[in-house]
N, C-alpha and C positions, 0 to 999 in steps of 0.2 A: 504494500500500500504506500503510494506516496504524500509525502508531507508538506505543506509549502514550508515556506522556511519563515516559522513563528519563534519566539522564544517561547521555552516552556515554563511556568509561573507556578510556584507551590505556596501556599498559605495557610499553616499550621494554626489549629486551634489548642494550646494544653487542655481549654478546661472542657469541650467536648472530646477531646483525643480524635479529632480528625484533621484530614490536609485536603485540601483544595486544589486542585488540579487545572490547568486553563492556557490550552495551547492553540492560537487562532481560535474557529469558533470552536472548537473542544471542549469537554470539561468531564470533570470526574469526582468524585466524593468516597476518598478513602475513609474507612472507619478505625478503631482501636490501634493509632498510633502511636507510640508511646514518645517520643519526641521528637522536634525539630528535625532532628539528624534521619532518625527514621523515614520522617514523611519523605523528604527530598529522595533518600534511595527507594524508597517504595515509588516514587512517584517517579525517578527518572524507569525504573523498570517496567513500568505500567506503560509509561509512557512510547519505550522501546518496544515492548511486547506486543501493542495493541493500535499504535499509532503509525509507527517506524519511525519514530523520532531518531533513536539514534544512527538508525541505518541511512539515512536522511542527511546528519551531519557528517558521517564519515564521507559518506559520499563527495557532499559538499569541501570535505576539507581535501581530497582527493583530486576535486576540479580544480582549486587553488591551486594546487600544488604541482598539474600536471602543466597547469597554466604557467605558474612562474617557472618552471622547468622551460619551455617552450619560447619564452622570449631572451633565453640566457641568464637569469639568475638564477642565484643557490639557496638548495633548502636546508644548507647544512646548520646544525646546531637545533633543526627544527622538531 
């Protein structure tokens, strides 16, 4: 499935234990997360699983790369 190229936005709640999910018009409502940290890897995984968010980025960083490869500069260090 392909992705436009949105950022993906997490929005942790503590005192319901849920995250907020919100990638272009997407959206998602994890439940019983137990923190900040949590939601974010729960949520970029959701987000790769269900979305293709990350498959999406790699991609993108891929066209970057094959780009600046192709006008003569280096990806080194990258």
């Amino acid at each position: 499935m392909n992705m436009p190229q949105h950022h993906l936005n997490v929005q942790y709640d503590p005192a319901s234990r849920t995250a907020l999910l919100q990638c272009g018009p997407r959206s998602k409502v994890l439940r019983d997360v137990a923190t900040s940290a949590e939601a974010e890897r729960l949520a970029h995984r959701f987000a790769e699983r269900n979305w293709g968010y990350g498959e999406r980025a790699a991609q993108r960083n891929a066209e970057a790369r094959d780009m600046t490869q192709s006008i003569g500069g280096s990806t080194a260090g990258h």
